[in-house]
C-alpha positions, 0 to 999 in steps of 0.5 A, spaced: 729 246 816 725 249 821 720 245 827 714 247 827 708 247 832 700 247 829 696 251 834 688 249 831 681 246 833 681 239 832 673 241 829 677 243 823 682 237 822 680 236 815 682 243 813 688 244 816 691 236 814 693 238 807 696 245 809 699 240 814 702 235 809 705 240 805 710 243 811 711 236 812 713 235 804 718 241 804 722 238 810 719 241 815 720 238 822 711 239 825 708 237 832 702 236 832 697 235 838 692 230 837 689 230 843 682 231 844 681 236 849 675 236 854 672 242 857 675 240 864 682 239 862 687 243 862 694 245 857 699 241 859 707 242 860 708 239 855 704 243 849 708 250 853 715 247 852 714 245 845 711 253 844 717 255 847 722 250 843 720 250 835 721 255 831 715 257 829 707 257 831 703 256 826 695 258 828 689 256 824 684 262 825 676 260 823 669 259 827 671 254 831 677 256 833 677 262 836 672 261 840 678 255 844 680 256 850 686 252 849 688 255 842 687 263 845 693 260 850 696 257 845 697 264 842 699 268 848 703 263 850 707 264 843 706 272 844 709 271 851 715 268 847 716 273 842 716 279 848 721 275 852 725 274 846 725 279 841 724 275 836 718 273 832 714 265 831 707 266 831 704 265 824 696 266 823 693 263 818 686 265 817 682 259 814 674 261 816 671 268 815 672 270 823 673 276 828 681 276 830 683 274 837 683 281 841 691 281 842 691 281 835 689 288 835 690 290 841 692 297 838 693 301 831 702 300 832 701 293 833 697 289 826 699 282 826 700 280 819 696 274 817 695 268 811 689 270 808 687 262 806 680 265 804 682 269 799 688 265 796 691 258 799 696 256 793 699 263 795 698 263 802 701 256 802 708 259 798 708 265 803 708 261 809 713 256 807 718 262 805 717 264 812 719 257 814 725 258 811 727 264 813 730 267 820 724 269 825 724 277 824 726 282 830 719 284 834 717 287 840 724 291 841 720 297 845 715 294 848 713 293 856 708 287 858 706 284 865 706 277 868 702 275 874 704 268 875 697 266 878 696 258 877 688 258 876 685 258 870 679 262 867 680 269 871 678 276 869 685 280 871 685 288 870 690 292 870 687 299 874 690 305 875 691 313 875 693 313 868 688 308 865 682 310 870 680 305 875 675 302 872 673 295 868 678 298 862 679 293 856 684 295 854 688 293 861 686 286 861 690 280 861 690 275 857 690 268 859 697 263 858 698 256 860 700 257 867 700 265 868 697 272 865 699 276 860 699 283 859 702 287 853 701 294 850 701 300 856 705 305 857 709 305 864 708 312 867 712 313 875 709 315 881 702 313 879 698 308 883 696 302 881 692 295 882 689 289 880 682 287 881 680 279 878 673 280 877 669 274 879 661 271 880 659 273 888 660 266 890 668 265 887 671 272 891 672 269 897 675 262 895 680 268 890 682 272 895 684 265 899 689 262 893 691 269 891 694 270 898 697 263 898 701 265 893 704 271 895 699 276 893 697 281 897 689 282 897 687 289 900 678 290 902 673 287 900 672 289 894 667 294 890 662 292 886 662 293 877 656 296 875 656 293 868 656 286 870 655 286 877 660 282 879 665 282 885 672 285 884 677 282 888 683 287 889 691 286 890 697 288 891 704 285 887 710 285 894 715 290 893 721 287 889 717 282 885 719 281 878 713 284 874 714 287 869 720 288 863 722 295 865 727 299 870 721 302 874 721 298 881 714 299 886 714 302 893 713 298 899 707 302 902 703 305 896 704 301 890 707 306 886 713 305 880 718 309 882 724 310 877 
């Protein structure tokens, strides 16, 4: 039997227990997390190793909880995990009428596939306990994602460049994890420049553009202005020969190009 970690908002509890019950009944192994979280706290360690060691994440999708910042970090932490190794673990259940999290579809190649609750839970609930008993399947095989190890929660983080265009581009954005940023779905194309920029409130540039260097990144200007939201970009740089992202494309060390 497998373990299983449940990823939900703690406002639908009383419809996620009995799904819950009827895992713990077919013999399945489910950490749970029962703590409730305010606005002010922060994922711990913990809930990360305990993503990283089950076989499977069970996320309840409704109203509620996909407006949860730590259940959207607990998703993309589960997404990080199946990048790095190749293999799925993130079951989506859809319990609400709701819009899906923007990673889940983030392109047309990548449709996560998800239980529909809504429609047929006796269904759903075979379906799920089926893929419980069976090996986690190949994903992610041929796809490039980005890390920025930046410990500092609730940044806009965007990936510009030649090939993107330099602007604000959605689909450039990365996704908040428990303790790092997570980019997926681009395409990596060498000798072309590129950037990051954190978009930020006027008064929150000065205090990023501190943390960002004391943690090694390099921060270039002042930074423009976005002329949809009027907020501050703050630009920066990865260091030469920084493990970034999972291709064979390294970057210079004058003009942050990928080079082969």
């Amino acid at each position: 039997m497998g373990d299983v970690f449940i990823s939900y908002s703690h406002m639908d509890k009383d419809k996620v227990q009995g799904i819950v019950s009827k895992i713990k009944d077919a013999g399945h192994n489910v950490w749970i997390d029962e703590t409730k979280l305010s606005v002010s706290d922060t994922i711990s360690t913990d809930i990360k190793n305990n993503i990283q060691r089950v076989d499977f994440v069970i996320v309840f999708l409704s109203l509620n909880s996909v407006g949860s910042v730590w259940v959207k970090q607990e998703i993309y932490e589960s997404l990080l995990f199946e990048l790095k190794n190749k293999k799925s673990k993130l079951i989506p259940c859809l319990i609400d009428e709701c819009e899906l999290p923007t990673a889940f579809i983030k392109s047309k190649k990548f449709n996560r596939i998800y239980e529909n609750f809504v429609l047929d839970e006796k269904k759903s609930i075979n379906k799920i306990l089926s893929t419980l008993s069976s090996s986690p399947r190949k994903i992610f095989e041929n796809e490039f994602y980005a890390i920025l190890n930046i410990p500092l929660p609730g940044l806009e983080i965007y990936m510009p460049g030649e090939t993107y265009g330099w602007g604000k581009n959605a689909s450039m954005q990365y996704f908040e994890t428990v303790d790092s940023y997570l980019l997926f779905d681009f395409a990596i194309e060498p000798y072309k420049h590129f950037k990051h920029f954190v978009l930020c409130e006027e008064k929150k540039a000065d205090e990023i553009r501190g943390k960002l260097k004391s943690i090694g990144y390099i921060v270039t200007g002042t930074g423009d202005i976005d002329d949809e939201t009027q907020k501050r970009r703050v630009w920066f740089k990865i260091k030469p020969n920084r493990e970034f992202c999972n291709h064979p494309f390294k970057i210079t060390e004058d003009n942050n190009q990928w080079i082969e």
